[in-house]
C-alpha positions as CSV (number, residue, x, y, z in Angstrom):
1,X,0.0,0.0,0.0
2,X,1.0,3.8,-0.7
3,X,-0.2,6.5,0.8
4,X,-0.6,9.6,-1.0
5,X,-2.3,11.9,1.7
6,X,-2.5,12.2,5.1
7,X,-4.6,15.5,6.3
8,X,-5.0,16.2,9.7
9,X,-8.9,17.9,11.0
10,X,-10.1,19.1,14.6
11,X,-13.3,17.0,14.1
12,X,-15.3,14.8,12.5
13,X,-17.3,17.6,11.1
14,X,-14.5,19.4,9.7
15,X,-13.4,16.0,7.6
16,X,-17.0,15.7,6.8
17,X,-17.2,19.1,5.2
18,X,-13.8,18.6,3.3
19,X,-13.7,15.2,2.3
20,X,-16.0,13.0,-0.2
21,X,-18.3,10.9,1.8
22,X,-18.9,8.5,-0.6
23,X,-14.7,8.1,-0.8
24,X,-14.9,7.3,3.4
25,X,-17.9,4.9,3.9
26,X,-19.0,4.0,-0.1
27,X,-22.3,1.9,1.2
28,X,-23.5,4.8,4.3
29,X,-26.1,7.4,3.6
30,X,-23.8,10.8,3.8
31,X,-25.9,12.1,6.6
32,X,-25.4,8.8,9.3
33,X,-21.7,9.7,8.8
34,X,-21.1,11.6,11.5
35,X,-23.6,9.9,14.0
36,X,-21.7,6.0,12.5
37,X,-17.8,7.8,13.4
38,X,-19.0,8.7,16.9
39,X,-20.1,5.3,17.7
40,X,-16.9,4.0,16.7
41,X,-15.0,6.7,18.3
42,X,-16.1,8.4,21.4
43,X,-15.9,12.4,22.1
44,X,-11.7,11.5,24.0
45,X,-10.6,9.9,20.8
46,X,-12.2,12.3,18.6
47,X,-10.6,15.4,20.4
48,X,-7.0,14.2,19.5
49,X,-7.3,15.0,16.3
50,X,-8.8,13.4,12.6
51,X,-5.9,11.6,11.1
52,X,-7.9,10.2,7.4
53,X,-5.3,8.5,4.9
54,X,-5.8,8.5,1.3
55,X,-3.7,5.4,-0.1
56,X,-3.7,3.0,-2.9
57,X,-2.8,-0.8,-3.3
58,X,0.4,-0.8,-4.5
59,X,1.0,-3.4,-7.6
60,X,3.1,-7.0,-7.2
61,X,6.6,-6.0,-8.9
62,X,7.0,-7.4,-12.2
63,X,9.2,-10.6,-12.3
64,X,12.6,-10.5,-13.2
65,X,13.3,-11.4,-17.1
């Protein structure tokens, strides 16, 4: 894996407001975001800081000729 991005945000809503939903949770209506993140991480995990990474699968090397 590479990763291209890493962008820090104060909050959940801050990401929310900067970032593609669809790109974070592809299945989830857009407006259960927020509500779905706080379940998973509570108020003291959210106030360290937003840390989302954009990366990409990197592919196998090609074999040797």
């Amino acid at each position: 894996m590479i990763v291209q991005r890493i962008t820090p945000y104060p909050s959940f809503e801050d990401l929310l407001s900067s970032e593609d939903t669809a790109r974070i949770d592809p299945d989830g209506p857009p407006d259960e975001l927020l509500a779905d993140l706080r379940r998973v991480y509570p108020p003291a995990k959210e106030a360290l800081g937003v840390l989302p990474s954009r990366s990409i699968t990197a592919l196998p090397a090609a074999p040797w000729r």
